[in-house]
N, C-alpha and C positions, 0 to 999 in steps of 0.2 A: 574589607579589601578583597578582590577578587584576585585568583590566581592570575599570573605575569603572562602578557600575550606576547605573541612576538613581534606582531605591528599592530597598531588601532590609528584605523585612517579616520580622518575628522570632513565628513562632507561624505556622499552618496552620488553625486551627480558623476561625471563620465570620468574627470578625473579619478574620483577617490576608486569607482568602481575598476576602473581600468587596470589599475594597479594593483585593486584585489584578484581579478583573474588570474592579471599576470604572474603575482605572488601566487597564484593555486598551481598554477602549470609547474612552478619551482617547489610545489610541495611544502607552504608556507603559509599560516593560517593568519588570519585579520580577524578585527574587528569593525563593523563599517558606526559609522557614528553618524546620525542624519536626522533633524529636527524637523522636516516637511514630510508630509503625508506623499506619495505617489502613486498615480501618476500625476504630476503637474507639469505646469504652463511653464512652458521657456522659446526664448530664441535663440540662435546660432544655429540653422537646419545644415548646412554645408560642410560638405567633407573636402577635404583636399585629397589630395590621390593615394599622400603618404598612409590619411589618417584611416582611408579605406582599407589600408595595407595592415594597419593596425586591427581591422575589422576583421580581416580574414586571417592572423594570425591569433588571436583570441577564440577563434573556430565559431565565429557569427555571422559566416555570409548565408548558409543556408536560412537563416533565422531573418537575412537581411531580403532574399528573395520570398520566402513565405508571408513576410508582412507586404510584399510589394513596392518596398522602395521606391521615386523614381531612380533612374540611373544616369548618371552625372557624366557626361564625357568634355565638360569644359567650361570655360567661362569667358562672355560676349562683354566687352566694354563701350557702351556707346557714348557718342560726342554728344556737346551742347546739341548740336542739329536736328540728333534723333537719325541722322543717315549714314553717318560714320563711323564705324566700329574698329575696334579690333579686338582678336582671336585668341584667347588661350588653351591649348588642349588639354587634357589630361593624359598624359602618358607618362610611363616607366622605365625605365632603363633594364636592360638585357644584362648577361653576361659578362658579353665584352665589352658592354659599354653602350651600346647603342640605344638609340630613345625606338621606343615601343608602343602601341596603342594601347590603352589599358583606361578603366573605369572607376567610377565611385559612386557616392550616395549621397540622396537629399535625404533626410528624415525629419518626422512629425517628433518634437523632441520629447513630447511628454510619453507618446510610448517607447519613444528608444532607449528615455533615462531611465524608466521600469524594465523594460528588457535585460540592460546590463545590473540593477538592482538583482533581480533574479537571478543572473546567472551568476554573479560571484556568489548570493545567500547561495544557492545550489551548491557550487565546487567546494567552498571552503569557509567561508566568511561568516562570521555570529552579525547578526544588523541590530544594532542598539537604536530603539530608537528614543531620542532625546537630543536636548541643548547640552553642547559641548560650553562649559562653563569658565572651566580653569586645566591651568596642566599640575604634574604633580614636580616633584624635582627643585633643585637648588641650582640658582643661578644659571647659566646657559645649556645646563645636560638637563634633556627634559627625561620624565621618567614614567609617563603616562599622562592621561586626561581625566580630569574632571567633568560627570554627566548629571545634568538633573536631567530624570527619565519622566514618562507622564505619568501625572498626580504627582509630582512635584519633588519625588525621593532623588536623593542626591545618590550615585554612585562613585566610586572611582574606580577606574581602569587602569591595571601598568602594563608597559609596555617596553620594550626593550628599543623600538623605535614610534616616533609618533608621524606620520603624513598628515602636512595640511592641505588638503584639497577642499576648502571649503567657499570659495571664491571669491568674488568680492567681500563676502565676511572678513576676511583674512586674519583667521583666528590666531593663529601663531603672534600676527602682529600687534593686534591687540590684549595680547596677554603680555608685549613688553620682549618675547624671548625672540625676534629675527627683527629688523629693522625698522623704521615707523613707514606709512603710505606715502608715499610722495607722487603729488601730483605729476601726470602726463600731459603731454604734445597736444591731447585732443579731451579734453576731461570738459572744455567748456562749449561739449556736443549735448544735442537733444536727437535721439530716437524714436519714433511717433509709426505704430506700427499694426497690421492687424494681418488678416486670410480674408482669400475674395474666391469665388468662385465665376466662368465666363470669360475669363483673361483669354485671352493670344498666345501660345507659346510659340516655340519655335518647334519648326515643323519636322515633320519622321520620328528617327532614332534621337534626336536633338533635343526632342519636347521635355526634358529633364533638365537640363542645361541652365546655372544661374544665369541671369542678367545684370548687370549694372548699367544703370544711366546716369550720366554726369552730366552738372548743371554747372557748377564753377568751385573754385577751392570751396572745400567743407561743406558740399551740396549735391548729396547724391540721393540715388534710393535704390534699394535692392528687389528683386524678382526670383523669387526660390521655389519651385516644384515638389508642392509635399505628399500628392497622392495622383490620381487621374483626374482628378478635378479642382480641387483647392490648391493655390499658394498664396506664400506667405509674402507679402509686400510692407515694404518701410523705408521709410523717406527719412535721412538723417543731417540737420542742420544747426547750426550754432544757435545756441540756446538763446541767446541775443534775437536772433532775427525770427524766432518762433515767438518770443515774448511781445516784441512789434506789433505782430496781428490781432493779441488781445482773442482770440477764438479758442471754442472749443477744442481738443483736441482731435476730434473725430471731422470735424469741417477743416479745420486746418490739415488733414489727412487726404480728405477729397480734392479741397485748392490744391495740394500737391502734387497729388496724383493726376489732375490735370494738367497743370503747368508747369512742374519742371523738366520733363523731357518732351516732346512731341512724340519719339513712339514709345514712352510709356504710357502719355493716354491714350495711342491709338489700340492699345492691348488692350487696356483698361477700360474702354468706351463704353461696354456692355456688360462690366464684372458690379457685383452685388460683394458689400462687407459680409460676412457671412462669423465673424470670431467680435469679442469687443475690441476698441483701439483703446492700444496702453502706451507708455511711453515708459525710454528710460535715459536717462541722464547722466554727466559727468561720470561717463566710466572708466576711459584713462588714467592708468596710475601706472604704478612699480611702486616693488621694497625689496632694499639692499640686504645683503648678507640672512640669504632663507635658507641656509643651513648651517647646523651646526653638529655635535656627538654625537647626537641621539636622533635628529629631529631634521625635516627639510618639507620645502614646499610644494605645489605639485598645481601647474596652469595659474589661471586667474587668481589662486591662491597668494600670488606672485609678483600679477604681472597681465595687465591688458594692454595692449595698444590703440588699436580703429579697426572694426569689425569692417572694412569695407572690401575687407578679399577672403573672409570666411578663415581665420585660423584661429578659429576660437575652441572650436570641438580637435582641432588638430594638436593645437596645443595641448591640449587637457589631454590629450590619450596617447599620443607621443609621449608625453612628459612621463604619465602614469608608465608607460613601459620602462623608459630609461629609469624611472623611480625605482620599479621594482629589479631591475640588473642592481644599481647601486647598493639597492638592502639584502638583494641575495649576499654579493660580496662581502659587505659588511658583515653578516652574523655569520658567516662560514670564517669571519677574521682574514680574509684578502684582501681589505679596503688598500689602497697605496700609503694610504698617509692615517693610522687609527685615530688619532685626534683629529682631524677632520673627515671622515669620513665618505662624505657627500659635497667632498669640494670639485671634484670629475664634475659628477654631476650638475653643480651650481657651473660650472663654467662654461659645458657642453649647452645646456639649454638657453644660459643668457647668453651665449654667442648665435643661436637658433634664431632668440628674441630680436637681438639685434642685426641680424638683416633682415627680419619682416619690417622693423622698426624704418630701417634706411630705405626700404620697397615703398612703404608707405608714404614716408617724407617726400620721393623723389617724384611719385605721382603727383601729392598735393603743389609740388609749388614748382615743377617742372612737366607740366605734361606731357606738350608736346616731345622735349629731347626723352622723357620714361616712354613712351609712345615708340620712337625708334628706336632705343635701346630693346627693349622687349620684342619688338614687332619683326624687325629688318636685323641690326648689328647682331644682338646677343640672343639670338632666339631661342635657341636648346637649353642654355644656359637660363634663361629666363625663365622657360617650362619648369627644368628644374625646381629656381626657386619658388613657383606658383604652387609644385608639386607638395614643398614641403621638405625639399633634401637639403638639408638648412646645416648638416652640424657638422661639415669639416672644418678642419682649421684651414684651410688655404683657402682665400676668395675665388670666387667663379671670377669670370672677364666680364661678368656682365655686372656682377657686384662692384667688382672697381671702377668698373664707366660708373653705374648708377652714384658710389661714394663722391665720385672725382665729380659730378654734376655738382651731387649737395656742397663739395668743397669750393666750389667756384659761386653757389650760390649765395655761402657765410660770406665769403669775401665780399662780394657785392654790397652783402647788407652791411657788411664792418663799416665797407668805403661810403656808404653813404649815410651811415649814423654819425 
């Protein structure tokens, strides 16, 4: 049995690291737990504005200019047409409130998940690495994890608290101690995705800027800026209508890339695959009740929705900050409630989840009225929630238009089933 740590995060990727930093700033040692070699292959390169903010409170912007990021100042949604768009910025809020110009980052994820590796190993953090196997502990109070390390020797690690950031693994869940997976809204998606080099971007200070183009519900593809020359392009549609084609994945990639938007192949006309095409599948889910005494969840861990507006990396490193406020509390014995611990927490972030969740809804089956909502009526308000300023308890006006859409739109389907 090794001596008692005082957190051992389960996963390595932005989440678990996030939270190790943040626990280091608070003077609070980890254990990171992470069964993949790094650097490795991932998707989700976009930041939201928030999650930049995260970047530079973890004191990794200098780190984020040295590698060359592109720099992100917003995101283009284009129509079926290919000629109609609309604008999302990214900007900040001031002092008194005011919305402000401000930036963020695309990044290449396999070096920016080694980058935050590094820097938590650096501040504070022991990195085990190995398969998180099992936890230790009776009934719901967990009390550490079980590790078989390489060559196969079994560890155990305790811990005073355990973080799961292990993502769609969703290890906590499959040990039985937080809720089972239950399918999501969009789980019967297929992602079919690679890097091209020769693309189009958008012109000037802009050429960093994601794109989306949309084809019709549950058919789009994304356009992400990962260096001065490469980005990362991916066409996501209902696993249904990819099986139809019978085609490899890599030609079903190309037919996409030429026909589902008009100016995405007019980008694309002259771009070369330059990475393999991989796909991924049925990502959508959630699981209920991911905290408990000892033990809470942290991003994907948790909780995916529809990567179609980039709050994958926001999640995960948002989360991992509020994670680490919650465990500070905790081991200093300030939590509100000792037996539950990390119910702030569980509340704050599923209310975060839940208006991307309704963001996303309102897009897919209302476009046009999420179009003016966003665009014309609730514009600030709607920045906001692009930004990521997601966890008050009182709705924006733009969140209640978007709710009051979806509610007129259940109606509909009630009265006509």
């Amino acid at each position: 049995m090794e001596p008692m740590n005082d957190v051992a995060i389960v996963g390595a990727g932005p989440a678990g690291t996030s939270c190790a930093i943040a626990l280091a700033q608070r003077g609070i040692r980890t254990t990171l737990i992470e069964k993949d070699a790094f650097p490795r292959y991932h998707i989700g390169e976009s930041m939201t504005g928030e999650c930049g903010n995260v970047v530079r409170a973890l004191g990794l912007e200098a780190d984020m200019q040295r590698l060359r990021y592109p720099v992100k100042r917003g995101v283009r949604v284009f129509a079926p047409d290919g000629d109609h768009s609309f604008w999302v910025p990214v900007m900040g809020r001031d002092p008194d409130g005011g919305l402000l110009d401000a930036t963020t980052w695309q990044v290449r994820r396999s070096e920016f998940d080694a980058l935050l590796l590094d820097v938590a190993r650096a501040r504070a953090s022991e990195h085990v690495h190995g398969e998180a196997t099992g936890v230790l502990g009776d009934g719901d109070t967990v009390s550490g994890v079980r590790v078989r390390a390489d060559g196969g020797r079994e560890t155990e690690i305790p811990a005073r608290v355990v973080v799961d950031a292990s993502g769609p693994a969703c290890f906590l869940s499959r040990c039985g101690v937080t809720g089972p997976r239950q399918r999501g809204k969009y789980d019967n998606q297929v992602a079919i995705f690679s890097q091209v080099r020769g693309s189009v971007r958008e012109p000037g200070e802009h050429s960093g800027n994601t794109l989306i183009f949309y084809r019709e519900t549950n058919h789009w593809a994304w356009f992400i800026p990962l260096d001065d020359e490469v980005v990362s392009v991916g066409v996501v549609v209902p696993s249904d209508h990819f099986r139809t084609y019978r085609l490899p994945k890599e030609d079903f990639l190309r037919k996409a890339m030429r026909e589902l938007n008009p100016n995405l192949s007019a980008r694309l006309e002259d771009a070369t695959l330059v990475e393999d095409v991989r796909t991924a599948s049925s990502y959508s889910f959630e699981i209920s009740d991911y905290t408990g005494p000892a033990h809470l969840c942290v991003g994907d861990a948790h909780r995916f929705i529809d990567p179609v507006f980039s709050f994958g990396l926001h999640f995960a490193m948002v989360e991992g900050q509020l994670a680490a406020a919650a465990i500070e509390r905790h081991l200093a014995g300030e939590a509100a409630d000792p037996r539950r611990p990390f119910l702030d927490y569980q509340n704050t972030t599923t209310r975060g989840m839940d208006k991307i969740q309704d963001l996303i809804d309102c897009f897919w089956q209302r476009p046009v009225q999420f179009a003016l909502v966003v665009h014309q009526k609730h514009r600030e308000e709607a920045i906001d929630l692009f930004a990521g300023r997601l966890y008050d308890e009182k709705p924006s006006g733009a969140l209640m238009a978007i709710q009051q859409i979806l509610a007129k739109s259940r109606g509909e389907l009630a009265g006509r089933s």
